[in-house]
One Martini backbone bead per residue (centre of mass of N, CA, C, O) as a GRO file, in nm:
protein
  118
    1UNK     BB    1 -22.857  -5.457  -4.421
    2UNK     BB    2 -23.044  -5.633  -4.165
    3UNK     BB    3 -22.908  -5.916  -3.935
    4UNK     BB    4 -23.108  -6.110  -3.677
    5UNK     BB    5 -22.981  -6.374  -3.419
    6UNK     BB    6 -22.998  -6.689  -3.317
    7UNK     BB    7 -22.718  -6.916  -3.229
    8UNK     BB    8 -22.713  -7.242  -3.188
    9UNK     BB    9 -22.470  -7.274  -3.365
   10UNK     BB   10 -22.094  -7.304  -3.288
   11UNK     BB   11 -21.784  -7.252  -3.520
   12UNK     BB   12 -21.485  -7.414  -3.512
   13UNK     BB   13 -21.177  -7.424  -3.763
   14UNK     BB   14 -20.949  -7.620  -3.865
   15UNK     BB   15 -20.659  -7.637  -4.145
   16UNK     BB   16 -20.361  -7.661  -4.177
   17UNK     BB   17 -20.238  -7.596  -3.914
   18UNK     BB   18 -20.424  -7.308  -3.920
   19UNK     BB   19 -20.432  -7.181  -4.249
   20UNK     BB   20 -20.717  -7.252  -4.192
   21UNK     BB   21 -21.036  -7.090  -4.123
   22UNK     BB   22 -21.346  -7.144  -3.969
   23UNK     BB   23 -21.662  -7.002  -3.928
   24UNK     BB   24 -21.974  -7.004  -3.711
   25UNK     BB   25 -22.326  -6.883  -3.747
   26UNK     BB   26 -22.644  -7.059  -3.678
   27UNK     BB   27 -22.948  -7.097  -3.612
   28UNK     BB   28 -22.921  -7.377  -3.714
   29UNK     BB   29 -22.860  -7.700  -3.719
   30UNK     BB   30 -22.706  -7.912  -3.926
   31UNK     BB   31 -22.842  -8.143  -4.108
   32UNK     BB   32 -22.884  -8.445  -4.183
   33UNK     BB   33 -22.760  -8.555  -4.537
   34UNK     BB   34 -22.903  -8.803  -4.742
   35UNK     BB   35 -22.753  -8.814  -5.078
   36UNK     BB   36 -22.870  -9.123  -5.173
   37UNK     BB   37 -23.161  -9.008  -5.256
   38UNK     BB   38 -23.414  -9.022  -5.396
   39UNK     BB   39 -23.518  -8.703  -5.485
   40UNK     BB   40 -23.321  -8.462  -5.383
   41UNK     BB   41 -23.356  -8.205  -5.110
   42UNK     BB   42 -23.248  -7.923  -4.989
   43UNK     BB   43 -23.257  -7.743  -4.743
   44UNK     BB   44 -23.326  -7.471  -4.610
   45UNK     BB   45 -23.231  -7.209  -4.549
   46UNK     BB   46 -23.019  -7.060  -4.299
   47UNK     BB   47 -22.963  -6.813  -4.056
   48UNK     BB   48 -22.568  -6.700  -4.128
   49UNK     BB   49 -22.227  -6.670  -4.019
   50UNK     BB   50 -21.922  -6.650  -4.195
   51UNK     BB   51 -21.625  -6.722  -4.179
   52UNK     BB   52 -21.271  -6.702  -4.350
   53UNK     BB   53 -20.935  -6.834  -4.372
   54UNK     BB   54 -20.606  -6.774  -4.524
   55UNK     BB   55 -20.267  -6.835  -4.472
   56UNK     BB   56 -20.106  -6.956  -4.739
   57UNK     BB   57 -20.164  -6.716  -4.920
   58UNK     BB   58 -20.137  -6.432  -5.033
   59UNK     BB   59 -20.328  -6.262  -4.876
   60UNK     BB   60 -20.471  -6.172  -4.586
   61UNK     BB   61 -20.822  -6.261  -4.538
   62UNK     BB   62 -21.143  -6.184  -4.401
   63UNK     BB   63 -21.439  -6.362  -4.505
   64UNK     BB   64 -21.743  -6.317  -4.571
   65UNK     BB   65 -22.084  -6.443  -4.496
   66UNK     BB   66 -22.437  -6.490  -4.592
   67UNK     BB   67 -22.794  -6.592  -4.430
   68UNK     BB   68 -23.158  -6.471  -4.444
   69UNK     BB   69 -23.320  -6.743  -4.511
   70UNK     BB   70 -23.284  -6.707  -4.832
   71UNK     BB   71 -23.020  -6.542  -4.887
   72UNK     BB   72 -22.701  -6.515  -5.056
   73UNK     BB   73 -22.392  -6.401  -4.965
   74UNK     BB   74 -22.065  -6.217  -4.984
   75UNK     BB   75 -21.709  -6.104  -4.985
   76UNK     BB   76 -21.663  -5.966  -4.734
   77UNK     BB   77 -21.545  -5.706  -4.497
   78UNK     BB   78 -21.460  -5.573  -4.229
   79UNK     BB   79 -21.508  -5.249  -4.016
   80UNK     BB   80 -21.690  -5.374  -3.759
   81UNK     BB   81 -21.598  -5.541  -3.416
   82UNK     BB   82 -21.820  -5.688  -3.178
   83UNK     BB   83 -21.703  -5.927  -2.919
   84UNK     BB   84 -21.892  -6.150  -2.676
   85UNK     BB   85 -22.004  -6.420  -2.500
   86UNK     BB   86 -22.312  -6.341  -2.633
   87UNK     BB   87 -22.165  -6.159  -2.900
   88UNK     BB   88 -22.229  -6.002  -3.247
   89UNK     BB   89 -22.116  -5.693  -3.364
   90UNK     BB   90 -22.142  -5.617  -3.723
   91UNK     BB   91 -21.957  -5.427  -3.997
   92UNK     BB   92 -21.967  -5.392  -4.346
   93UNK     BB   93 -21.801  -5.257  -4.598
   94UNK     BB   94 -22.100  -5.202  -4.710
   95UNK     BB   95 -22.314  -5.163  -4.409
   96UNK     BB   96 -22.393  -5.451  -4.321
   97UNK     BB   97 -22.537  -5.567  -4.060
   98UNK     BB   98 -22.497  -5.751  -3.734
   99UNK     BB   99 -22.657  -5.961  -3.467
  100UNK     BB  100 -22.533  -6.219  -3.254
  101UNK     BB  101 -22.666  -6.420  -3.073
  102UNK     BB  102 -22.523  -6.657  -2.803
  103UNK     BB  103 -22.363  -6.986  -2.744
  104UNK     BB  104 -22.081  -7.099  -2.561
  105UNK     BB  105 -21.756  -7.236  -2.517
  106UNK     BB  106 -21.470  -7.122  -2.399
  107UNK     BB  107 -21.278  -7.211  -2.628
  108UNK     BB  108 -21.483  -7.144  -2.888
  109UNK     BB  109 -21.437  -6.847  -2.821
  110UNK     BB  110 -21.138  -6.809  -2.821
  111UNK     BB  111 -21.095  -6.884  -3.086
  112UNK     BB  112 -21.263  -6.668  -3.218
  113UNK     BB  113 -21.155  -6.409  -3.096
  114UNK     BB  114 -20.854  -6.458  -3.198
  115UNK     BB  115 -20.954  -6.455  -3.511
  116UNK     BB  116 -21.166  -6.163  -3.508
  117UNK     BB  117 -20.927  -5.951  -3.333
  118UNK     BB  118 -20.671  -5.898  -3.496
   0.00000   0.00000   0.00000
């Protein structure tokens, strides 16, 4: 599988003072969603790579998931990744790759950056 697209949302976060991170690039911004609608119905997937990572309790791994805007799937890692100020191109352990263009701030590049170049 090849996946490629433009990542209007990219999101950099911490939890539990740095022991969780998460990153995301999504195709488009995660819409507001009203839950307490009567017959609630999910917004549609968009395509997107997400990483996370725990440094709480070993081993200690960064895993994928990712949505190709119908299907998702996950928990595999990282074979090869190069990451510039406009892009990501990714190939990962099962050797499906990822190529997404971005724009972003240089704090949350930086970010971004020194957690997935490790």
């Amino acid at each position: 599988m090849h996946l490629e697209f433009y990542a209007q949302e990219v999101h950099y976060g911490e939890a539990l003072g740095g022991e969780m991170i998460n990153v995301s690039f999504r195709e488009h911004s995660d819409p507001e969603v009203d839950y307490s609608k009567k017959n609630f119905k999910f917004p549609p997937p968009v395509k997107g790579v997400f990483f996370s990572a725990s440094y709480e309790f070993p081993p200690y791994a960064t895993k994928v998931d990712w949505c190709d805007g119908e299907d998702e799937d996950g928990g595999e890692t990282i074979k090869e990744i190069e990451l510039t100020k406009n892009s990501l191109k990714m190939v990962l352990k099962n050797n499906y790759s990822f190529n997404v263009s971005f724009e972003t701030d240089d704090i949350t590049f930086q970010n971004i950056k020194s957690f997935l170049t490790k």
